[in-house]
N, C-alpha and C positions, 0 to 999 in steps of 0.2 A: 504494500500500500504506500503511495506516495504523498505526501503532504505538504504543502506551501504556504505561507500567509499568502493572502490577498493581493498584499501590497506589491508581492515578488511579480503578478503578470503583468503588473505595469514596465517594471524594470527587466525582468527574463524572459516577456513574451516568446522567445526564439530556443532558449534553452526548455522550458515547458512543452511547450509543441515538438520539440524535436525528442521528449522524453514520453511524449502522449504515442509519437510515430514509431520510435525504435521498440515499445514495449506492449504496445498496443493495450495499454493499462489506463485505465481513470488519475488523474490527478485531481486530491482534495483538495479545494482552497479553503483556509480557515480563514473569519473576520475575530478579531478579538480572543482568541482561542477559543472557539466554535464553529464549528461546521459553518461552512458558509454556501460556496458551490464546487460542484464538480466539472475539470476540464476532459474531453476525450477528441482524439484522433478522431474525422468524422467515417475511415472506414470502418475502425472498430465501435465504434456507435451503429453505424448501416450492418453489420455483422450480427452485434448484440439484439438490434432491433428487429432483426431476419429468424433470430435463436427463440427470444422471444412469442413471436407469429409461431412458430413451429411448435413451440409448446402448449400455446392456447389454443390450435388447430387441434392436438395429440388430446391433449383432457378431454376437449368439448369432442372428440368422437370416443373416447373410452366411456364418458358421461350415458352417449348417446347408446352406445353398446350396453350399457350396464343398466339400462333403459329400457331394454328389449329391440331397438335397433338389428335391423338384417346387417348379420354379417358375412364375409366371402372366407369362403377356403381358399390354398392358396392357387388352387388349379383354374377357381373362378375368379380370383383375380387378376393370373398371367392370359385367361382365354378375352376377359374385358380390354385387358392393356394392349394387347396385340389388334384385337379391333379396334382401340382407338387410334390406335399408330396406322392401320391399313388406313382407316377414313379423314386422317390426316394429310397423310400421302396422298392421298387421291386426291382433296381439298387443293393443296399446295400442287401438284401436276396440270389439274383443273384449270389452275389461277395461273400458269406459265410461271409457277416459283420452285427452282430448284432446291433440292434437299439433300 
């Protein structure tokens, strides 16, 4: 965990961000010795926020599963996936867009 006063992004802008990029970690800013805000890298924010989405998609169908939700075995799920990929292709052929 990294931590900085406030006052240091005024003066180390350069050094911060170049410790947000190499580490791809959060830097705390504290005001007055407390928590103030935090700085990050914005790929590792766009990653974080990606992990995120993937988590609250995974619950909300375990939720939904645990719910009584139709589930697929896995043979109905590779015989789905394969027809979505064939009417993809055919889509994308259709449209003169190669693949």
């Amino acid at each position: 965990m990294y931590i900085k006063a406030s006052a240091s992004i005024r003066s180390n802008y350069n050094e911060i961000a170049k410790l947000c990029k190499e580490t791809g970690e959060p830097v705390y800013l504290t005001k007055n010795g407390e928590g103030d805000l935090v700085v990050m890298d914005i790929v590792a924010f766009e990653h974080r926020v990606k992990e995120l989405r993937l988590a609250e998609e995974l619950l909300s169908a375990r939720a939904a599963r645990l719910n009584g939700a139709k589930g697929y075995t896995v043979g109905e799920a590779r015989k789905k996936l394969h027809k979505t990929i064939a009417e993809v292709k055919k889509e994308t052929e259709a449209n003169g867009i190669s693949g």
